[in-house]
C-alpha angles and dihedrals in degrees: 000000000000093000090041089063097056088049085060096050106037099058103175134199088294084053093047090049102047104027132084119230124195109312123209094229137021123232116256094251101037117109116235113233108180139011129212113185107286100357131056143207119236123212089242089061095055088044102051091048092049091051081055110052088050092062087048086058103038091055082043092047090237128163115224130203131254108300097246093058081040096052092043092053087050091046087044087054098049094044086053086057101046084050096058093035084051091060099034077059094049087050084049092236121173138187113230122229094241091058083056100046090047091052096052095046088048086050095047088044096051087051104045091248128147117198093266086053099041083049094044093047092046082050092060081064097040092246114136118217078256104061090040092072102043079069104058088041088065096036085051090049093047084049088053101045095049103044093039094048093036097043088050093049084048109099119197116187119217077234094056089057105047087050089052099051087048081064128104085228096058092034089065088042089055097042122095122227111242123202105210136175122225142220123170130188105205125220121196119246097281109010125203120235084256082054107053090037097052090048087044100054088046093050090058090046090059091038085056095054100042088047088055089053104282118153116271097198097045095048091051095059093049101035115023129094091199123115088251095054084111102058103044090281084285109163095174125215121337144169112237090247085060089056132087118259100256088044097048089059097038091050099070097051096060135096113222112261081030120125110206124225119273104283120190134220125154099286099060149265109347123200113189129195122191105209098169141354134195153175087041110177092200105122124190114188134178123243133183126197121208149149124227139187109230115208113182115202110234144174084272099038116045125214093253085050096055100052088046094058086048096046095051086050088061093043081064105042092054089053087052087246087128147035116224093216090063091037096060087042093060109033111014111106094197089113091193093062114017098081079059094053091263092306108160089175123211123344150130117274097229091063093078131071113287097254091052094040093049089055096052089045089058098035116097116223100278108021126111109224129217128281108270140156142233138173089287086051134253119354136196105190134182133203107224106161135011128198156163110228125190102225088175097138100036079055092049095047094041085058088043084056097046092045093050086043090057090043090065103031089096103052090037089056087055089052095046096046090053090040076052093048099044087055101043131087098239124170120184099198088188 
């Protein structure tokens, strides 16, 4: 029953080409089988998904139950989306022709199709290029509804993800995989002081060549005690937590191409060479930090006026007649920044609107830029700071969030569609 239900609930593109949603109206004829408040099921719809679901079973070779607990899964499903395509319509959500369009040509892609061959295909299941995408249409709205309404219901406490990156679980997800070479030279179980001078010494001497451009691989094979000896020393790509201690530590601090000093654990003299390293989570990213005067155009104020007024402001700032800070005190109609003379902070320029983040993109630190407008009205912006910051670990805990966040979106969506269910008028007339 178990992969019967994900059968049922992951209708794919074969689903999507032989099965009916919700319509928006019944035919004449067509018995109603359910109501749900405003909408109703028809007895062809439940027909026509039971006939396809029996086809999905029958290409995966799968058994499928009695046809009343059949027929009672597939009515509970098409309740469930008339439900969410009930609310996305409350909230007044569409989907817009060009996510449509983009759906059907990735299908089609994915598939090798070009649009004779998708239209040909859809016609095997009497389905015309029209009514394909209609429903899409309806499968992408019931997407949007239920992400947008679960993931907002889905709290994720700053706690919770600080508990979650201190796991072994989430410490093999941050970690990057190393590919390192190898060279050991090798002491015996309990070394004399001879011994572990003469290993050592030897151990510096390789280290020397290979940092003066020896070949790692090939003096691995001739010189190194290690299990890899044999094929160049070359341990392949690993997580930290699939590394020895001592090379755990010694990973991270490398550069790639870089051979690390002669460390020593029992075993012996270890060289170490990082040849390539990904799925890094460092993340450097540039911020600017500016001010800005805000003038809105109004019934009062054209728009050539207010251009004008904030023309004449940078006139005097540049002849040093005014100071910005009062300026945008006095005049600038962002309410969010002008109490603190205009100031926005630090941020990345992306995070504004394109117009604004165009000008600071092009305005050196210092420099006042031009009047220009943008939806919010007509701007004067400086450049006061620039800077890389290292967001790392905001990177790292927005991934644990959205990871958590994933992790309970099932069992949220369950929640949500019986929450759904209790409230709604719903009649099963079968």
């Amino acid at each position: 029953m178990h992969s019967f239900k994900h059968l049922l609930a992951a209708l794919s593109l074969s689903t999507l080409l032989a099965s009916n949603l919700v319509a928006a109206q019944p035919e004449m004829l067509d018995r109603i089988i359910a109501i749900i408040d405003q909408a109703v099921i028809t007895q062809t719809q439940l027909d026509n998904r039971t006939a396809d679901i029996a086809v999905r079973a029958a290409k995966a070779g799968m058994r499928l139950p009695e046809e009343d607990i059949l027929k009672k899964q597939i009515l509970d499903q098409l309740i469930a989306e008339t439900l969410q395509i009930n609310m996305a319509k409350r909230y007044g959500i569409e989907v817009p022709d060009a996510d449509v369009n983009n759906s059907v040509a990735n299908i089609a892609s994915e598939r090798g199709w070009d649009k004779p061959t998708l239209i040909a295909e859809l016609a095997k299941d009497g389905l015309t290029l029209n009514e394909f995408r209609e429903r899409m249409r309806r499968e992408i709205l019931i997407s949007n509804i239920s992400q947008g309404v679960v993931r907002g219901r889905i709290r994720i406490s700053d706690q919770e993800i600080t508990n979650f990156l201190k796991s072994a679980d989430a410490q093999f997800w941050i970690s990057p995989d190393y590919h390192l070479g190898h060279i050991l030279i090798s002491l015996p179980p309990s070394p004399s002081k001879e011994e572990v001078s003469t290993a050592e010494a030897k151990a510096k001497r390789i280290y020397e060549q290979l940092s003066a451009g020896g070949n790692f691989a090939e003096t691995a094979i001739a010189e190194s005690s290690g299990p890899a000896a044999l094929q160049g020393g070359d341990l392949g790509f690993r997580k930290t937590s699939q590394l020895p201690t001592l090379f755990a530590e010694i990973a991270p601090t490398l550069e790639v191409g870089q051979v690390a000093a002669p460390a020593r654990s029992q075993a012996g003299f270890h060289i170490l060479k990082l040849y390539e390293k990904r799925g890094e989570t460092k993340q450097i990213v540039a911020q600017v930090h500016a001010r800005h005067i805000l003038i809105k155009p109004s019934a009062i104020l054209t728009n050539e006026k207010a251009k004008a007024k904030l023309e004449k402001m940078r006139t005097q700032i540049l002849n040093g007649e005014a100071n910005f800070d009062e300026l945008a005190k006095d005049h600038s109609e962002d309410i969010g920044s002008k109490m603190g003379g205009g100031d926005l902070g630090w941020a990345q320029p992306d995070t504004f609107v394109p117009e604004f983040s165009n000008v600071i993109n092009k305005t050196k630190v210092g420099e006042l830029s031009e009047v220009f407008k943008s939806q919010f009205g007509w701007h004067l912006l400086e450049v006061i700071e620039r800077r890389d910051e290292d967001l790392t670990e905001e990177a790292i805990r927005a991934k644990a969030r959205q990871m958590l966040t994933n992790r309970r979106f099932e069992d949220e969506t369950q929640i949500w569609l019986q929450e759904m269910r209790d409230d709604a008028f719903i009649e099963i007339k079968i």
